[in-house]
N, CA, C and O of each residue as an XYZ file, in Angstrom:
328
protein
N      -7.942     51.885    -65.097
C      -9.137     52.422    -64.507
C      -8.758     53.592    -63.604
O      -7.770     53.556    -62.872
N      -9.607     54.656    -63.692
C      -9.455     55.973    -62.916
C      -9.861     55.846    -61.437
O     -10.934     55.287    -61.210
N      -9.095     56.321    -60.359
C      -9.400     56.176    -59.342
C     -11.198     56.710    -58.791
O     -11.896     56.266    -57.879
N     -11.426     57.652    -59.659
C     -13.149     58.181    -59.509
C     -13.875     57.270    -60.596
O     -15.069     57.532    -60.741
N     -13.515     56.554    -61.145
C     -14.237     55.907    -62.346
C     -15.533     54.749    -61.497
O     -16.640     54.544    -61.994
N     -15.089     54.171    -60.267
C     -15.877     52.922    -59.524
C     -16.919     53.804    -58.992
O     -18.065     53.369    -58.877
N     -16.581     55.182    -58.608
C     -17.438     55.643    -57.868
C     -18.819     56.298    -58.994
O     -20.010     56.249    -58.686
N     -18.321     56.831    -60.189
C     -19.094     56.782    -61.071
C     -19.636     55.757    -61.723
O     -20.330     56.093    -62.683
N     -19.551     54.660    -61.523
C     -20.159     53.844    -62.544
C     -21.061     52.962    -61.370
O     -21.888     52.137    -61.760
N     -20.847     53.192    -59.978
C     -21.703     52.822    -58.706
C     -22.929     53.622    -58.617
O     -23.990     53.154    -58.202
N     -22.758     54.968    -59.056
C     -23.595     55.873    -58.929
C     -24.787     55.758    -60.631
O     -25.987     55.959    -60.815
N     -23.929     55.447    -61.307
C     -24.605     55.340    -62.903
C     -25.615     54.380    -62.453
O     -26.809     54.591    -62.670
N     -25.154     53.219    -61.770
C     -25.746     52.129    -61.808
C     -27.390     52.417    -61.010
O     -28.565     52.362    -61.373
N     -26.600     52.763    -59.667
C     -27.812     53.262    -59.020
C     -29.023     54.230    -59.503
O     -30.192     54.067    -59.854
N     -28.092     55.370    -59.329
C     -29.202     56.015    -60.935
C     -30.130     55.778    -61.707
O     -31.093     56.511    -61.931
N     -29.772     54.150    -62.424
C     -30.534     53.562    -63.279
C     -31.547     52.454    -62.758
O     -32.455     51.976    -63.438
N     -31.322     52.204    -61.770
C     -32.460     51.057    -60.556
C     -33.028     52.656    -60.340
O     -33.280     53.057    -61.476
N     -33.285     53.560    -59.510
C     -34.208     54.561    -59.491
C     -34.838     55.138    -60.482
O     -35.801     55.835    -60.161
N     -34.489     55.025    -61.970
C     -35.048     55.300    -63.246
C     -35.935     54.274    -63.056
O     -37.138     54.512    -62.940
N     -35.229     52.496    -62.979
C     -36.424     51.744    -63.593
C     -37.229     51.526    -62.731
O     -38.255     50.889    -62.968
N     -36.918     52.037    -61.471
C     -37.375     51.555    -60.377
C     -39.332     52.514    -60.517
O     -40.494     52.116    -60.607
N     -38.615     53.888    -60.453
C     -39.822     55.237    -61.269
C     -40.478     54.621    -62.114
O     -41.441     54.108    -61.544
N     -40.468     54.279    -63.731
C     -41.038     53.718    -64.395
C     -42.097     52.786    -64.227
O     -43.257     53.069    -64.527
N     -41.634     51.312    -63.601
C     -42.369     50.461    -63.119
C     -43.415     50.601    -62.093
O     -44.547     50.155    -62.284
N     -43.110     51.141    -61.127
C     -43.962     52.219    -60.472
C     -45.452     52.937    -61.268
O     -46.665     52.752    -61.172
N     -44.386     53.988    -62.214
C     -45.468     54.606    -63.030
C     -46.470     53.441    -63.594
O     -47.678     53.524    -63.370
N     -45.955     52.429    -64.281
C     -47.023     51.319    -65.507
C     -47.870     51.130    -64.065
O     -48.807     51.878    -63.788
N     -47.519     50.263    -63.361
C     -48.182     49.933    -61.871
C     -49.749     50.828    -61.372
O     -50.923     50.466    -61.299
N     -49.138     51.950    -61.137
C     -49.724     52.714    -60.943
C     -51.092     53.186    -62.395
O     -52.307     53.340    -62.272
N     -50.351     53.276    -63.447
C     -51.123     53.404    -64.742
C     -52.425     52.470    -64.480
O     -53.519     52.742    -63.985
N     -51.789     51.046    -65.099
C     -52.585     50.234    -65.072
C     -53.869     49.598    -64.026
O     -54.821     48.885    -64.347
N     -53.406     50.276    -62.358
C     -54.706     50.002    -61.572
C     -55.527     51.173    -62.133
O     -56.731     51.050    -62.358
N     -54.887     52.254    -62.342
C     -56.173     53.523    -62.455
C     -56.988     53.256    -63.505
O     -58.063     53.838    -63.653
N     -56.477     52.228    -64.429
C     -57.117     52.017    -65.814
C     -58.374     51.059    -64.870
O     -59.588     51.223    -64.998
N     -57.897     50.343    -64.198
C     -59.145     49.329    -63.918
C     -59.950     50.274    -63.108
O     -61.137     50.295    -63.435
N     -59.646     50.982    -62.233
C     -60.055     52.045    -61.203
C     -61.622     52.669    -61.831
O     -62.785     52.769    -61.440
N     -60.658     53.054    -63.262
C     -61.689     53.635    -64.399
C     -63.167     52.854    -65.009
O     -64.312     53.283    -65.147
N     -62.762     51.996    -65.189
C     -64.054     51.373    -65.478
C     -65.026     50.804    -64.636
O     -66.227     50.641    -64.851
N     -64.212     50.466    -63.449
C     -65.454     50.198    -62.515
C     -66.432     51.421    -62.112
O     -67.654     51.335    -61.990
N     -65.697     52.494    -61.944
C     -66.100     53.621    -61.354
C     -67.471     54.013    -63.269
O     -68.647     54.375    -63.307
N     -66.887     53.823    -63.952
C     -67.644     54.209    -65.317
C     -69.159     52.987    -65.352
O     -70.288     53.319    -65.712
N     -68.763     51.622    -64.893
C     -69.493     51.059    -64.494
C     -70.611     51.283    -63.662
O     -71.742     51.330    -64.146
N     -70.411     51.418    -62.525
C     -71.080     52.107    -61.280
C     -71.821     53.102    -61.646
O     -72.956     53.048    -61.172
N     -71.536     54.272    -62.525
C     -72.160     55.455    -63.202
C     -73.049     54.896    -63.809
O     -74.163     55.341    -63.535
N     -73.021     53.931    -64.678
C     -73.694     53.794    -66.019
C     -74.889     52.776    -65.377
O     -76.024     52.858    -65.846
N     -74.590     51.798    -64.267
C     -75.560     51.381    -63.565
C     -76.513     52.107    -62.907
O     -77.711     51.896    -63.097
N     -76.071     53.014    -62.086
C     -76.534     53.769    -61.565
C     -77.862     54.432    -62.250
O     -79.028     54.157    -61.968
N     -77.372     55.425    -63.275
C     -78.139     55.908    -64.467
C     -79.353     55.314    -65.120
O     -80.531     55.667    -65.166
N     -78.476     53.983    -65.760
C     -79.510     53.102    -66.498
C     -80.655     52.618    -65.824
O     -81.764     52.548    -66.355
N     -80.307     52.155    -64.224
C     -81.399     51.621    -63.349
C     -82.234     52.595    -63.030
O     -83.438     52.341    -63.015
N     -81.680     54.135    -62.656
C     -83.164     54.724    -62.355
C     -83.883     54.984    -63.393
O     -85.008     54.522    -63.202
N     -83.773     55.666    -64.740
C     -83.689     56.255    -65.981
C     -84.978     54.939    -66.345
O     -86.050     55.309    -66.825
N     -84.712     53.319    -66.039
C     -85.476     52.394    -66.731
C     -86.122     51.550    -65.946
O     -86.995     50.762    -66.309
N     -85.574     51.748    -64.517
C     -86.342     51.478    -63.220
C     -86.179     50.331    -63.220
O     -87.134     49.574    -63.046
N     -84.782     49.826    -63.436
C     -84.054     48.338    -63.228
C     -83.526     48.357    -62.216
O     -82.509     49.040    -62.091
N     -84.136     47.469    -60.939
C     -83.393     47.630    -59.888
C     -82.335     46.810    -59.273
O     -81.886     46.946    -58.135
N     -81.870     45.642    -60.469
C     -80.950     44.883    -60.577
C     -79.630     45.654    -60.543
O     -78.665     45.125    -59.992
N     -79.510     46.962    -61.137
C     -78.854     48.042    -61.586
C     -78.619     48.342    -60.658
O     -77.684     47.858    -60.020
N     -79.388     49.263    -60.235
C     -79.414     50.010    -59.007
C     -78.411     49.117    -57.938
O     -77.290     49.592    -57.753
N     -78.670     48.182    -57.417
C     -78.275     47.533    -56.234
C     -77.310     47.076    -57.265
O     -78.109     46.258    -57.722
N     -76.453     46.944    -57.882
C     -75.104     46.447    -58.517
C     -74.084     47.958    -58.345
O     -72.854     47.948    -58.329
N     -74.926     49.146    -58.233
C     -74.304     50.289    -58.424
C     -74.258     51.013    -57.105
O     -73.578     52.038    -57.071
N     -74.979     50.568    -55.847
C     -75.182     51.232    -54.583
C     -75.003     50.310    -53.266
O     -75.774     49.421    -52.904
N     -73.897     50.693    -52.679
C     -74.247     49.859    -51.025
C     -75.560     49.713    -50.758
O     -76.522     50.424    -51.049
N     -75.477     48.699    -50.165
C     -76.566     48.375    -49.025
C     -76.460     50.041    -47.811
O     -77.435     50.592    -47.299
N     -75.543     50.304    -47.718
C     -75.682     51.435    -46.789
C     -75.895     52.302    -46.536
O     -75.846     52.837    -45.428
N     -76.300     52.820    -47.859
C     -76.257     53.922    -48.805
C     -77.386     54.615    -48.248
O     -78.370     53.875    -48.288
N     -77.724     56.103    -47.581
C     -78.942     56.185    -46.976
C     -78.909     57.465    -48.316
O     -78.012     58.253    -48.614
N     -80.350     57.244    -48.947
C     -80.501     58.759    -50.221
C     -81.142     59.645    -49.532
O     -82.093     59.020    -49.063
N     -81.206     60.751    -49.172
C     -81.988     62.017    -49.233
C     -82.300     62.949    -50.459
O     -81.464     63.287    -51.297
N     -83.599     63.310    -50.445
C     -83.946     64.291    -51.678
C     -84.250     65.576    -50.534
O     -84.113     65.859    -49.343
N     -84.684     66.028    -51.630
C     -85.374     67.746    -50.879
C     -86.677     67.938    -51.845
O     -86.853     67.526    -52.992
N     -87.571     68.737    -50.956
C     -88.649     69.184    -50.773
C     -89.033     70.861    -51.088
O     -89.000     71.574    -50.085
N     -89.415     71.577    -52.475
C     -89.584     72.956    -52.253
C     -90.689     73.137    -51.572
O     -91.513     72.235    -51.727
N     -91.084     74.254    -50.657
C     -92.213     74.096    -49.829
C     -93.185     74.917    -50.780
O     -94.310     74.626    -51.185
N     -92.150     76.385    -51.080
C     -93.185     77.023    -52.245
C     -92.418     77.152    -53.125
O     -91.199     77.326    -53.119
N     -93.428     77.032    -54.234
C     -92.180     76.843    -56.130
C     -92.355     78.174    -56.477
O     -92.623     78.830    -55.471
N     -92.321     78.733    -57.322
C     -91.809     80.410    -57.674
C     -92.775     80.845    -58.509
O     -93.004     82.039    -58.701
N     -93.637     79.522    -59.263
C     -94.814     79.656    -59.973
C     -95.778     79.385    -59.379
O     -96.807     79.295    -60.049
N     -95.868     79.139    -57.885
C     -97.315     78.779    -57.440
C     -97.769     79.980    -56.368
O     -97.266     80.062    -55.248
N     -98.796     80.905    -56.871
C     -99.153     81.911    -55.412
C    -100.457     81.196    -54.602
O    -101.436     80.496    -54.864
N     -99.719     81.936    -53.281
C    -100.742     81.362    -52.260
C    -101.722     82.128    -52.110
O    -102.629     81.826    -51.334
């Protein structure tokens, strides 16, 4: 055995726990965003469907309780003269 050979094959090693270490990480990471995804696609599609059909089972599955909505108001529309 080469006197630099321990120090390379310490370093290979390590090397390779930070490869798998990255990887696992990555799936980890993959796999919450996958769930991330559908709730959030969920939430949309509730959202939508409840006002669109005026299900308000929907609605409140898709919105806090805290949720304060504001709309807006045109005062004059562009087709109406005074």
């Amino acid at each position: 055995m080469l006197p630099g050979s321990v120090f390379f094959t310490y370093h290979k090693y390590t090397a390779m726990k930070k490869i798998i270490s990255f990887l696992l990480l990555c799936a980890i990471v993959k796999f919450s965003a996958g769930q991330e995804k559908e709730k959030i696609e969920k939430a949309c599609l509730n959202y939508l469907e409840g006002f669109y059909e005026g299900d308000t089972t929907k609605l409140i599955d898709a919105l806090k309780p805290s949720l304060y909505k504001f709309g807006y108001v045109l005062l004059s529309y562009p087709f109406m003269q005074n």
